[in-house]
VOPAGU-2260 file (C-alpha; in pm, 1 decimal, decimal comma):
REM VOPAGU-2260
SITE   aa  ch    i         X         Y         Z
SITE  UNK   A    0    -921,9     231,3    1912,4
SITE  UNK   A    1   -1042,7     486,3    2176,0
SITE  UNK   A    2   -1152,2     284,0    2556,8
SITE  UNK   A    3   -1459,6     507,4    2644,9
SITE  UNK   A    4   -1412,0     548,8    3042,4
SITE  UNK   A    5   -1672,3     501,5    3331,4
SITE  UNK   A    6   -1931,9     804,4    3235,9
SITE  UNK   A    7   -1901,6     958,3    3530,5
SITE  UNK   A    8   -1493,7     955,2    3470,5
SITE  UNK   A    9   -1549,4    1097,8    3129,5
SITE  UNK   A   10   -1854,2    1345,8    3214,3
SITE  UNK   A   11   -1554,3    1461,1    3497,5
SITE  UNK   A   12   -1285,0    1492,9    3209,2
SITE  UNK   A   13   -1516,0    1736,9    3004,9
SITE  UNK   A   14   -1597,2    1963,5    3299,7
SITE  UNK   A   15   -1221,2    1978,2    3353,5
SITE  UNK   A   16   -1102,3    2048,2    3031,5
SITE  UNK   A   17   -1383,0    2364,5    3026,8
SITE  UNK   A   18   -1202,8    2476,6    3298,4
SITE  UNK   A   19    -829,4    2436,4    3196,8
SITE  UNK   A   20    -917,7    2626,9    2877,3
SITE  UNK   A   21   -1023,1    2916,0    3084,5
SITE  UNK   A   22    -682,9    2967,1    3265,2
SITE  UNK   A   23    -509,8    3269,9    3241,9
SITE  UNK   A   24    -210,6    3176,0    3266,2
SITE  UNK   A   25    -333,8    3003,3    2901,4
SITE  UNK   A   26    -523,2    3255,8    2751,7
SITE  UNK   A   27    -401,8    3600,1    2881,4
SITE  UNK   A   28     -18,3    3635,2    2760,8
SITE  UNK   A   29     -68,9    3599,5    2418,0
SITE  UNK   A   30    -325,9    3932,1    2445,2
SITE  UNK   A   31     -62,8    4142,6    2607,5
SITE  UNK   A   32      73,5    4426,6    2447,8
SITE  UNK   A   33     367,6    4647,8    2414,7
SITE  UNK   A   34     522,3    4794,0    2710,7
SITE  UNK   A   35     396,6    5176,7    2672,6
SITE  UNK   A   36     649,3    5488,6    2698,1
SITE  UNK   A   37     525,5    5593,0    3059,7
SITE  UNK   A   38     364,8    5375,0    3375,0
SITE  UNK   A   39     161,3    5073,4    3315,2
SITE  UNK   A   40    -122,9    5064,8    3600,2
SITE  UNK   A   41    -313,7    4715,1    3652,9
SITE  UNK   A   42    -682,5    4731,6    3765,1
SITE  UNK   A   43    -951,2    4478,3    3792,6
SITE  UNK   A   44   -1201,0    4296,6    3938,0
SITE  UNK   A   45   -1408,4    3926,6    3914,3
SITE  UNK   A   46   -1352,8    3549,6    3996,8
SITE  UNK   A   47   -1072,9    3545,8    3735,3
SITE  UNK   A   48    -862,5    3869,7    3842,7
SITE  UNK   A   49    -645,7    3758,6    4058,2
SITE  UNK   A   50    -515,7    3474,5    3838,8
SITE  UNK   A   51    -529,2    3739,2    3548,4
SITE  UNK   A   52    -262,5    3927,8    3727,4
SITE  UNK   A   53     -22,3    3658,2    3808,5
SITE  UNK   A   54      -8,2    3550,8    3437,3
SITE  UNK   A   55      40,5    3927,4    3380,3
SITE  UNK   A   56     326,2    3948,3    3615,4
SITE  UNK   A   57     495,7    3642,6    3470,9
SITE  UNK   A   58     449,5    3782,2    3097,9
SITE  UNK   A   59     532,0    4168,4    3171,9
SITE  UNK   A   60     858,2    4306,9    3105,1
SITE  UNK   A   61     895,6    4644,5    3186,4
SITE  UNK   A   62     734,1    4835,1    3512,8
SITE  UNK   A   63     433,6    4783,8    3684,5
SITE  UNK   A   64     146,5    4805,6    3950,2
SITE  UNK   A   65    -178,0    4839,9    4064,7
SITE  UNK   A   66    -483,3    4647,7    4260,0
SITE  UNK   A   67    -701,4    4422,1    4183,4
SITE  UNK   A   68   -1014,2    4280,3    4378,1
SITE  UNK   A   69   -1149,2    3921,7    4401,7
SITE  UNK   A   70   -1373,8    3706,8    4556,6
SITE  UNK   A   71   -1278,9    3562,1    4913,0
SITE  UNK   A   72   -1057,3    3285,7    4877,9
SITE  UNK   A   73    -965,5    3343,2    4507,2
SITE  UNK   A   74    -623,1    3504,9    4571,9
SITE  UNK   A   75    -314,1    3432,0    4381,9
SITE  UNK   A   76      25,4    3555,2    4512,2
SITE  UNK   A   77     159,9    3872,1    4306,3
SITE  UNK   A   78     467,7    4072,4    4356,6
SITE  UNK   A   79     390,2    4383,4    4189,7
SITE  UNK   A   80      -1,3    4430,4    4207,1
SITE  UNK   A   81    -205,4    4427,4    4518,2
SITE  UNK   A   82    -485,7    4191,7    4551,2
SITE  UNK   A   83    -774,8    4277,5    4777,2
SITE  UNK   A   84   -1047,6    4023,3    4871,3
SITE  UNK   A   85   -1411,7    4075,9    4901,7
SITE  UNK   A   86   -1773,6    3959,0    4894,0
SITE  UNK   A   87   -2018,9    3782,9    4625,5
SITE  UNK   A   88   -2279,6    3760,3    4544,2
SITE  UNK   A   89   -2360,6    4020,4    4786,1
SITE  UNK   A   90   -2094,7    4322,6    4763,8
SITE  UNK   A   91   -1960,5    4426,4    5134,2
SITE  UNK   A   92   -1721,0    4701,8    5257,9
SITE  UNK   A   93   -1390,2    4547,4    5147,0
SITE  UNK   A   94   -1519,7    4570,5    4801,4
SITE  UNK   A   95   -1615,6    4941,4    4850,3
SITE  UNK   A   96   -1298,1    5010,8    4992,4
SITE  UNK   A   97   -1107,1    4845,1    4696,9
SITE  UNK   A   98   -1324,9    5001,7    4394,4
SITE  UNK   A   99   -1285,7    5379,6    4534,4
SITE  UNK   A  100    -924,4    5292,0    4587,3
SITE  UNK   A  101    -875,9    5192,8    4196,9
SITE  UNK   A  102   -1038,4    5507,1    4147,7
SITE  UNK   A  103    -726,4    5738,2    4286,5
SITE  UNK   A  104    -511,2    5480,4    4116,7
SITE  UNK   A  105    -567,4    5597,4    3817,7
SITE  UNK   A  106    -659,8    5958,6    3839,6
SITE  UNK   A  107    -455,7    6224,2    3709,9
SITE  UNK   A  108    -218,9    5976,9    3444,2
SITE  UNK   A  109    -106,4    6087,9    3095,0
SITE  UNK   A  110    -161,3    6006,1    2741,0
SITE  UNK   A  111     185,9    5823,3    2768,6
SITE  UNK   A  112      55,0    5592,0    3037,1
SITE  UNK   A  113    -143,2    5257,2    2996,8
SITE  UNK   A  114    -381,2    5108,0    3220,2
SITE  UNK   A  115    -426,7    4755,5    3174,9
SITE  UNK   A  116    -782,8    4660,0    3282,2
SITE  UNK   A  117    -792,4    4280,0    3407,3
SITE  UNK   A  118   -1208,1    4235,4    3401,7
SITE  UNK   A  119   -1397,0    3881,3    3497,9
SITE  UNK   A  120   -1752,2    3776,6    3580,3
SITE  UNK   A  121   -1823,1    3853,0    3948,8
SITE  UNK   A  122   -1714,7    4185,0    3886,3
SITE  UNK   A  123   -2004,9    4358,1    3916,1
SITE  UNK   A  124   -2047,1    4301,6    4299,7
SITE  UNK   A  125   -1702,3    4281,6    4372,8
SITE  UNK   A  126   -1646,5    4651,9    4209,7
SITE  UNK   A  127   -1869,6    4827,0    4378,3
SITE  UNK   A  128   -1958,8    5238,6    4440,3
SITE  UNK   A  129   -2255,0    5352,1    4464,0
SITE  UNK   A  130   -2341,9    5633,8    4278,0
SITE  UNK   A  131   -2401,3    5972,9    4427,8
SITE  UNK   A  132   -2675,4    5970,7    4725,1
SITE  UNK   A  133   -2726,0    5614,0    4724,3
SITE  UNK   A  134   -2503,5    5393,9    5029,3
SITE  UNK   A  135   -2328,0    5059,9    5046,1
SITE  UNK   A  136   -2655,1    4914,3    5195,6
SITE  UNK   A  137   -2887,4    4998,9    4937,2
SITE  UNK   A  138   -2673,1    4824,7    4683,4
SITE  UNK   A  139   -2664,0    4567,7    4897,0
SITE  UNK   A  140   -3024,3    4522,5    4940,2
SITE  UNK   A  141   -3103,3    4599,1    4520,7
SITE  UNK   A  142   -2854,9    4314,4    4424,0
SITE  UNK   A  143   -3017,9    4062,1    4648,2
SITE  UNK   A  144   -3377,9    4145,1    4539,3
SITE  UNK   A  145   -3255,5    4101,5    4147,8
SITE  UNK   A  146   -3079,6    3825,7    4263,8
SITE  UNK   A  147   -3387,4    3630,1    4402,4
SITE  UNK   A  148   -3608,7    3794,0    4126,7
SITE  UNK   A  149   -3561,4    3557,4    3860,4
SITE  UNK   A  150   -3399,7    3879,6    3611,0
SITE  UNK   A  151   -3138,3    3785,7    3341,6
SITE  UNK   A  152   -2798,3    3860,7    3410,7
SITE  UNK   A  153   -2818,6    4130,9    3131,7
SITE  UNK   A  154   -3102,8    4273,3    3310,1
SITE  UNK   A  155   -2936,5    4276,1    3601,9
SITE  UNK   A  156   -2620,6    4448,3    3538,2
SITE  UNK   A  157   -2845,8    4714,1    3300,4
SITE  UNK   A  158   -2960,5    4822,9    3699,3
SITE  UNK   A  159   -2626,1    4814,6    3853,4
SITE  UNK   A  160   -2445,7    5037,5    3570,2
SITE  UNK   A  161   -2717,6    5288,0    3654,6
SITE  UNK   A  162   -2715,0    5284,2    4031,3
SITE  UNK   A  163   -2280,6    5286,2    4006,9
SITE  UNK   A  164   -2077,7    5558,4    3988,4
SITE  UNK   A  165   -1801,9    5319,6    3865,1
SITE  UNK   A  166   -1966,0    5080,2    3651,4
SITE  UNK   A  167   -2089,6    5168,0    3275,9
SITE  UNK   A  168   -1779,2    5290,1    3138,7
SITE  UNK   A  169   -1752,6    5529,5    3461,1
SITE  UNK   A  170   -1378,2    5381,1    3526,5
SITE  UNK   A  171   -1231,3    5382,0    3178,9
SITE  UNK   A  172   -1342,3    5835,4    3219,9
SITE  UNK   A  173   -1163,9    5767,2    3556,2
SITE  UNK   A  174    -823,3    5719,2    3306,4
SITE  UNK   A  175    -841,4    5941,5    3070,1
SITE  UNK   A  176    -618,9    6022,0    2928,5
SITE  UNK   A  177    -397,4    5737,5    2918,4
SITE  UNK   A  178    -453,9    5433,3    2750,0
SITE  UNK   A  179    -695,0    5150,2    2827,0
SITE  UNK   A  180    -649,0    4816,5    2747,7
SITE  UNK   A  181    -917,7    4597,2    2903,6
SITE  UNK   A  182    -875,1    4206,8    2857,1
SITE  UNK   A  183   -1176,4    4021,9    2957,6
SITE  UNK   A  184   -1273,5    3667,1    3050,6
SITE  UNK   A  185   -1682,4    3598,5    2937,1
SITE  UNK   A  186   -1912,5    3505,5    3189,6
SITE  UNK   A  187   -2210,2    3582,6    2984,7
SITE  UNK   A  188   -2467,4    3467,6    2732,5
SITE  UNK   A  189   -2336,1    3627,7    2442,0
SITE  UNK   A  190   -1995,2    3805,6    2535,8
SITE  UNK   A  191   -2125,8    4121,4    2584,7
SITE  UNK   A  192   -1843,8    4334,4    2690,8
SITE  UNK   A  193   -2113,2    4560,7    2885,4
SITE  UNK   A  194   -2272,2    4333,2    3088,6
SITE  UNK   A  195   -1913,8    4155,1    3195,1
SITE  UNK   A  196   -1866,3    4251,6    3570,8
SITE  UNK   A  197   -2140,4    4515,5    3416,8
SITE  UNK   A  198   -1864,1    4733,7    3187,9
SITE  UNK   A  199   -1693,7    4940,3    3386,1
SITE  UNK   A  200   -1435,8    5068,1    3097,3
SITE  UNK   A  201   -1700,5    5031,4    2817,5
SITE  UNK   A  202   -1975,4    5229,5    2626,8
SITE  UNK   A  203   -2312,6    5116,3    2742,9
SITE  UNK   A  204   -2613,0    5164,1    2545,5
SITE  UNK   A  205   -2822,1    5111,1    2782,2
SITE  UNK   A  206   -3087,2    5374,3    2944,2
SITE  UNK   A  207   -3188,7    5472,0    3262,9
SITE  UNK   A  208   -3579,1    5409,7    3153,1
SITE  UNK   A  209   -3460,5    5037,2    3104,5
SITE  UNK   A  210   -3351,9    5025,4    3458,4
SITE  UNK   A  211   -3662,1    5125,4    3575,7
SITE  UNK   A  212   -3858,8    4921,0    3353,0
SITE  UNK   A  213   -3675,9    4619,6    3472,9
SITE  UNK   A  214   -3732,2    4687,9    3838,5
SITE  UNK   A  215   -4087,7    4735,3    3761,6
SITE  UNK   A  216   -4065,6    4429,0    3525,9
SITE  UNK   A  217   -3984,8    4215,6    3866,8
SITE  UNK   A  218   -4185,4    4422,7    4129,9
SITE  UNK   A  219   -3824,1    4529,7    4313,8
SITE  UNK   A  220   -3857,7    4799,8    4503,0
SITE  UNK   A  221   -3620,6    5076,7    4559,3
SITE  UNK   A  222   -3498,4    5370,8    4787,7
SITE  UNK   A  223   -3633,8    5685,3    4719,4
SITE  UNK   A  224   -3299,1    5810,0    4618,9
SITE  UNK   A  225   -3201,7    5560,4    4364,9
SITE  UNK   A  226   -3570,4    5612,7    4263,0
SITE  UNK   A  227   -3484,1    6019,2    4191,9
SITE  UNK   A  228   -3152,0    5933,8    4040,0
SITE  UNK   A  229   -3306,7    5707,7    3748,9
SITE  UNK   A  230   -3613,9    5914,4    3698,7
SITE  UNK   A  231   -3380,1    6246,8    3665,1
SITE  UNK   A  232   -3147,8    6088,0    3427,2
SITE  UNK   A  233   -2878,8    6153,3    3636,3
SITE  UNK   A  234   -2761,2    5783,0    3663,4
SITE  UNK   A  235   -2675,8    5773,4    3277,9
SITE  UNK   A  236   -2350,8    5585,1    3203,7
SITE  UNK   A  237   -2098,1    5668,1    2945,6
SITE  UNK   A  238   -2280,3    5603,5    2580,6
SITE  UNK   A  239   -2087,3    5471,4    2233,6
SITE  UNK   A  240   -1907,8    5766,1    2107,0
SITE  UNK   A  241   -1797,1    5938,6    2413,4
SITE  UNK   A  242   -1467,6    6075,9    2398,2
SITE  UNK   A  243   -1341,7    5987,4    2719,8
SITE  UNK   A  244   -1367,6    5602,3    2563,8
SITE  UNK   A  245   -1149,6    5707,7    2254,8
SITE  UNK   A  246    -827,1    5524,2    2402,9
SITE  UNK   A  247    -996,7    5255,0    2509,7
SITE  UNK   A  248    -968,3    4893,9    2368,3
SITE  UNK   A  249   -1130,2    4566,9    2469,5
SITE  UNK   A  250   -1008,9    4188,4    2423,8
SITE  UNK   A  251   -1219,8    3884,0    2486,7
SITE  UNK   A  252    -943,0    3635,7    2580,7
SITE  UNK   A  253   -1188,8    3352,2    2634,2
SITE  UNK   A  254   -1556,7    3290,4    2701,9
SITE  UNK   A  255   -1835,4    3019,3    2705,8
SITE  UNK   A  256   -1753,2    2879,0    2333,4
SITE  UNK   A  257   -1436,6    2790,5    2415,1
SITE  UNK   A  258   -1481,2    2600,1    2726,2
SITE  UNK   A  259   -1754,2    2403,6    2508,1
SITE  UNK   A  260   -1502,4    2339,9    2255,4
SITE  UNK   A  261   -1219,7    2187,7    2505,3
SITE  UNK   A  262   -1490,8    1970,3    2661,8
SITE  UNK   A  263   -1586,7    1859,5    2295,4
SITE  UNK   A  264   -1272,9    1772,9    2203,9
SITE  UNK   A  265   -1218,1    1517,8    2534,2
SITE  UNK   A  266   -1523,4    1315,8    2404,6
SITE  UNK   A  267   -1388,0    1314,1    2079,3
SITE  UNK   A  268   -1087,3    1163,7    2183,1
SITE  UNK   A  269   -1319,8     879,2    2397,6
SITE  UNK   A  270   -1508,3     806,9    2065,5
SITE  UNK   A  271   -1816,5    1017,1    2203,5
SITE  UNK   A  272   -2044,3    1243,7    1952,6
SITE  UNK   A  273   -2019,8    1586,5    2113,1
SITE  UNK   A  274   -2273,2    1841,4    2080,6
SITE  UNK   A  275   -2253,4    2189,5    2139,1
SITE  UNK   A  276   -2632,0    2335,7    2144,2
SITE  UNK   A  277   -2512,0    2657,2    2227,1
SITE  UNK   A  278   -2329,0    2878,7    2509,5
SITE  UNK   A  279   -2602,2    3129,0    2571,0
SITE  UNK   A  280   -2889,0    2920,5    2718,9
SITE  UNK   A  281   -3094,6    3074,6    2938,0
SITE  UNK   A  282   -3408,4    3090,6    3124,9
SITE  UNK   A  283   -3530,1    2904,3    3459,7
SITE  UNK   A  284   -3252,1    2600,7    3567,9
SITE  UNK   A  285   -3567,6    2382,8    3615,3
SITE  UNK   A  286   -3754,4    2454,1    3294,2
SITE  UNK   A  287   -3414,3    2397,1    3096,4
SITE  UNK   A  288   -3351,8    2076,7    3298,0
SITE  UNK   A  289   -3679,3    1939,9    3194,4
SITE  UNK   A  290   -3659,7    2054,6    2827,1
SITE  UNK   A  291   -3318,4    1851,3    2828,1
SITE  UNK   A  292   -3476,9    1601,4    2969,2
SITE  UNK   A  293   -3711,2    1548,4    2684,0
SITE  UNK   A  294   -3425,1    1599,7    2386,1
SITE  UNK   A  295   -3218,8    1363,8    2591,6
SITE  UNK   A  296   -3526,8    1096,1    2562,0
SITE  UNK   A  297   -3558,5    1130,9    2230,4
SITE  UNK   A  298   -3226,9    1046,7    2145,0
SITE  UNK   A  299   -3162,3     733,7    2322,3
SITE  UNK   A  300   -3519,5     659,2    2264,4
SITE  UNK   A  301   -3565,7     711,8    1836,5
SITE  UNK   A  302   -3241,7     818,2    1750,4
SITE  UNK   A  303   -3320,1    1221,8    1671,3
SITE  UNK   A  304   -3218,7    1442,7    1600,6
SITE  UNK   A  305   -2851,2    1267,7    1741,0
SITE  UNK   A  306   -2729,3     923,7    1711,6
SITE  UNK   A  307   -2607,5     720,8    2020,7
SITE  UNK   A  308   -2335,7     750,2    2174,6
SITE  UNK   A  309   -2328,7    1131,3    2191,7
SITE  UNK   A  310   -2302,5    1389,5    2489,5
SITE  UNK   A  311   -2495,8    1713,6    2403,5
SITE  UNK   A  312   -2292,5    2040,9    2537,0
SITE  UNK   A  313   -2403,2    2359,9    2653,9
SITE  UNK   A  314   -2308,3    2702,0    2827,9
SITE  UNK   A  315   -2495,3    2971,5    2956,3
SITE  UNK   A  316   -2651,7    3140,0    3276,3
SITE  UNK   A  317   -2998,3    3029,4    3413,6
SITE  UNK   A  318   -3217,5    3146,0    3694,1
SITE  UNK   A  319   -3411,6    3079,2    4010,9
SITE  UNK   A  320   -3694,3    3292,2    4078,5
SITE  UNK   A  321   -3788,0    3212,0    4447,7
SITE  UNK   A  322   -4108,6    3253,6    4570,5
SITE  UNK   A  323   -4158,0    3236,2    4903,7
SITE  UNK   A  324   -3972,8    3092,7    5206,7
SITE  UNK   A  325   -3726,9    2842,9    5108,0
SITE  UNK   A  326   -3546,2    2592,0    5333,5
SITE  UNK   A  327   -3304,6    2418,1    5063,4
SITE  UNK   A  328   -2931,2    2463,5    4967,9
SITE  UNK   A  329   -2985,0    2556,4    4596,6
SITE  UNK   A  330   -2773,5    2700,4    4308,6
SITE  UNK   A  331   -2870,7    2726,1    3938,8
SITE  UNK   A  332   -2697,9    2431,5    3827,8
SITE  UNK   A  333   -2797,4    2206,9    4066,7
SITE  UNK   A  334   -3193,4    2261,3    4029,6
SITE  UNK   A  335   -3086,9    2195,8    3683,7
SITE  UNK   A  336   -3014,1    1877,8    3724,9
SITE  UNK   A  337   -3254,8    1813,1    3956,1
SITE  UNK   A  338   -3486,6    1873,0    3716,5
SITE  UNK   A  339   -3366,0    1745,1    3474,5
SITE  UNK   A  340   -3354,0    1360,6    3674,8
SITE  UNK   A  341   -3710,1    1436,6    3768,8
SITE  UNK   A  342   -3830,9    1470,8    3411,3
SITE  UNK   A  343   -3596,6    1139,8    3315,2
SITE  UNK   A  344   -3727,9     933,1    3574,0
SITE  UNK   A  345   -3454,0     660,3    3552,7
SITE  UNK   A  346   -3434,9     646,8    3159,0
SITE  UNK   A  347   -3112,7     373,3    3114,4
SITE  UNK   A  348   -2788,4     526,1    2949,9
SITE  UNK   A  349   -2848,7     895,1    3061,3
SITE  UNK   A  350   -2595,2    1060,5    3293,3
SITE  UNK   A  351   -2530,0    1436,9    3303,5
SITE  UNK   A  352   -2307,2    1712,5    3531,4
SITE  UNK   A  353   -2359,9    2049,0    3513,5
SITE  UNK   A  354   -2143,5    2296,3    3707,1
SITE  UNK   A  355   -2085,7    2685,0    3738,1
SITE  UNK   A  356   -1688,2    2695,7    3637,8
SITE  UNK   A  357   -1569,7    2925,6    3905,1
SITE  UNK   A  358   -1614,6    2613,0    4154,4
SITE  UNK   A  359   -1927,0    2826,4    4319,4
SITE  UNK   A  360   -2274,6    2674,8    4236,7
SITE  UNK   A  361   -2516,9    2955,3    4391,6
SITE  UNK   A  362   -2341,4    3065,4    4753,2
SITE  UNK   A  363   -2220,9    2707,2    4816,1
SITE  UNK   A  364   -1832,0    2612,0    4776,0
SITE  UNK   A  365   -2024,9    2318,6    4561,6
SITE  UNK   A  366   -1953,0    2357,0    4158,7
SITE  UNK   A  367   -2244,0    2164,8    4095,8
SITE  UNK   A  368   -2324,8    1768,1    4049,6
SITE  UNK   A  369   -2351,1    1445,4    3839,7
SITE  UNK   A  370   -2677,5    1269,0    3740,4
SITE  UNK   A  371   -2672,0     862,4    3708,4
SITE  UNK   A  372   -2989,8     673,9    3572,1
SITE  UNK   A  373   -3006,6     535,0    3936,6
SITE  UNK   A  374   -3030,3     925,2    4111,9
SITE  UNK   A  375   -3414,6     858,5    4169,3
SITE  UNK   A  376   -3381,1     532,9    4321,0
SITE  UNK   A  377   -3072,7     573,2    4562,1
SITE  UNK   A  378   -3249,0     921,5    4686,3
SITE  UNK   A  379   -3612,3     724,7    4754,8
SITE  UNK   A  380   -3395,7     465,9    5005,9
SITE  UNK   A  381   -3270,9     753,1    5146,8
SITE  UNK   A  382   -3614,5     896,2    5202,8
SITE  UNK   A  383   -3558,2    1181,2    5043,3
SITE  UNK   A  384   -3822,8    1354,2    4831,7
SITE  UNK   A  385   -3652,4    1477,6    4521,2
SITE  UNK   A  386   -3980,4    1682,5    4377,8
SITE  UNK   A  387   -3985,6    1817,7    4735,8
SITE  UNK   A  388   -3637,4    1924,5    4713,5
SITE  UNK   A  389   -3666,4    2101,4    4386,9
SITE  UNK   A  390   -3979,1    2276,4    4516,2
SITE  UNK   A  391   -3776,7    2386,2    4841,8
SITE  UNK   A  392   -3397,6    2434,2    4614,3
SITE  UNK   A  393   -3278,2    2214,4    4768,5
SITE  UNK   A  394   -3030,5    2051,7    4513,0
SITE  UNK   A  395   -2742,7    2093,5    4715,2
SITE  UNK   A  396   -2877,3    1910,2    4974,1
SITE  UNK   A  397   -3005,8    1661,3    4759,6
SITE  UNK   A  398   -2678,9    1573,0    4593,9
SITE  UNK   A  399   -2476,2    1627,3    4911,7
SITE  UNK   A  400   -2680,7    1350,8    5061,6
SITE  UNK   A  401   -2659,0    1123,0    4770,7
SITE  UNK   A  402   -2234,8    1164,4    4704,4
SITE  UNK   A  403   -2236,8    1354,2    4365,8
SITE  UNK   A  404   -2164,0    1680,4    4457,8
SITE  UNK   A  405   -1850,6    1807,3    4209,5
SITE  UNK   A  406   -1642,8    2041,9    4434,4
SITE  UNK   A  407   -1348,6    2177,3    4287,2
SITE  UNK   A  408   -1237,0    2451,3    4521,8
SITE  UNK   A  409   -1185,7    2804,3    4371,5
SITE  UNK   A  410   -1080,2    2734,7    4005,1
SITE  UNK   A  411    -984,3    3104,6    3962,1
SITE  UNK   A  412   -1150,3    3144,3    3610,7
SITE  UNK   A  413   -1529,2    3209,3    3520,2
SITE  UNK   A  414   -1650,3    3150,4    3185,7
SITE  UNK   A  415   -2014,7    3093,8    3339,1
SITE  UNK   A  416   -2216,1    2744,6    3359,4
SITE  UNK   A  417   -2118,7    2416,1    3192,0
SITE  UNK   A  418   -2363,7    2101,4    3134,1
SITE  UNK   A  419   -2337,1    1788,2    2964,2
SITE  UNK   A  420   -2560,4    1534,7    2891,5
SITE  UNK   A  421   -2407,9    1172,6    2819,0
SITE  UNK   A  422   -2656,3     924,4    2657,7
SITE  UNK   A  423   -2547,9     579,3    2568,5
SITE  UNK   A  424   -2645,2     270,8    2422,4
SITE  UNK   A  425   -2795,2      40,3    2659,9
């Protein structure tokens, strides 16, 4: 008979396990292929990458090389392939430096050569190249006004594929014509090969009048010159059917689901009910956390639609739209949870943890936090204000100040957010 462990122990085992499954060393040998008749060239870029290429070293038996750009402090040692560090959210010069240099990499190779394309999420600021007329800094200042302006992640990278002259299948033309195999780690609702690290060896479907109707959508403005390059067309990625694209091939080696589906399998084993309600959920982090809030209620409180003891699972990327000036320490999973305590209030036999599984909750080295039925209480004898927090987004703060922050350090995977509520009998 399974011994069901303290629930923040066990609410700690499932956010692990989503992790584990995410490895590369796990998931990325089995998807390698054949060693091809001329060079094999390595490119890549996200959380994941670096860890992507040390499993590929270990697994790869004929020649090899090539570069590969991460976040800073998400390196992993390689022999063979470079790895270059730089900036996210917010792309900087090192990651400038690194995408035009993956460029020449693999210009001028034959149909006899492969390129192995080693693609994660945070690859869309990390890979970076602006396209033609438009700088570093007005990248810089586009991604942090869709970053603050509450737009989907799909809406997000629909902009950068149109403003890059590397994103949007832009790199996979750069290899032509060798050919281009492209394993990817999913960061996003859906698995959308074109909006991981925003598609840089994929069609995209997408339109240049969808760009602009986004940043119109959110009231972003932008330079003149990125202005002229959507209105003209000019900014147009690579669309399905292009022959540059004809060698190319994509594998998802793992995503959202199967995080879910690790994590559901550790509360099996502790005699906890998982449920998966899906790894796509999106929308404002508070407006989830309070819908949760409710479904969690009416399961410990009537017994629907779930039966107690059961932890309800989900994935996904939410958003924080901030208006105004801000003073708090926030991150998308953490004003989750704080609003999701909030709209509790206390209720007996809840606890929850939601974290983003890179180990990066917003710009904080903070995954993310647990939730007790006791959070309200222990913050109030603190003096702390936890509606005043989540108006300010302040959830790091919050949680900092009340122990319950879950920091992992870099976990060198990304397969985007995890949460799970535990309700039990009481």
């Amino acid at each position: 008979m399974s011994t069901t462990p303290a629930p923040a122990v066990l609410l700690r085992a499932l956010f692990d396990a989503a992790v584990a499954s995410a490895q590369p060393a796990l998931c990325l040998p089995p998807n390698l292929p054949a060693p091809p008749k001329g060079r094999t060239v390595v490119i890549g870029a996200g959380k994941a990458s670096a860890a992507m290429a040390a499993a590929l070293e270990a697994h790869w038996p004929g020649e090899l090389s090539g570069l590969v750009v991460t976040r800073y402090g998400y390196e992993v040692p390689c022999q063979r392939i470079e790895i270059v560090q730089a900036a996210h959210p917010v792309p900087d010069a090192a990651g400038l430096a690194a995408a035009q240099r993956i460029r020449s990499l693999v210009t001028g190779l034959t149909e006899d050569d492969l390129v192995i394309a080693l693609i994660s999420g945070g690859g869309s600021a990390l890979l970076v190249d602006p396209a033609p007329g438009l700088t570093l800094a007005d990248k810089q200042a586009i991604n942090t006004a869709l970053l603050k302006s509450g737009a989907t992640i799909s809406e997000m990278n629909c902009v950068r594929r149109h403003l890059s002259a590397i994103k949007g299948g832009r790199l996979a033309a750069a290899c032509h014509q060798a050919r281009v195999l492209t394993l990817l780690i999913s960061d996003v609702p859906g698995d959308s090969p074109v909006d991981i690290a925003s598609g840089p060896t994929v069609a995209d479907p997408s339109t240049c009048a969808q760009a602009l109707a986004i940043l119109e959508r959110y009231r972003i403005d932008i330079p003149p010159a990125a202005q002229t390059l959507l209105n003209s067309r000019a900014g147009e990625s690579l669309k399905p059917g292009d022959p540059r694209l004809a060698r190319c091939e994509t594998r998802l080696i793992t995503a959202p689901q199967i995080a879910l589906e690790a994590a559901a399998q550790v509360a099996r084993q502790a005699g906890i009910t998982p449920y998966i309600l899906g790894d796509s959920l999106e929308g404002e982090a508070r407006d989830l956390g309070t819908m949760m809030a409710g479904i969690a209620r009416q399961v410990a409180q009537r017994g629907q639609p779930f039966s107690v003891p059961c932890v309800l699972l989900s994935g996904g990327e939410t958003t924080v739209s901030l208006r105004g000036e801000t003073t708090g320490r926030g991150g998308r999973n953490v004003e989750f949870l704080l609003a999701l305590a909030l709209g509790l209030d206390g209720l007996p036999g809840v606890y929850a943890i939601a974290g983003d599984t890179d180990g990066v909750d917003g710009a904080e080295p903070i995954a993310g936090a647990i939730v007790t039925p006791d959070t309200l209480a222990r913050a109030w004898a603190q003096g702390i204000a936890p509606r005043h927090s989540l108006d300010q987004h302040d959830g790091h703060g919050f949680f900092s100040a009340l122990g319950d922050s879950v920091i992992t350090g870099p976990t060198l995977t990304n397969v985007n957010d995890f949460r799970a509520v535990l309700i039990l009998p009481t």
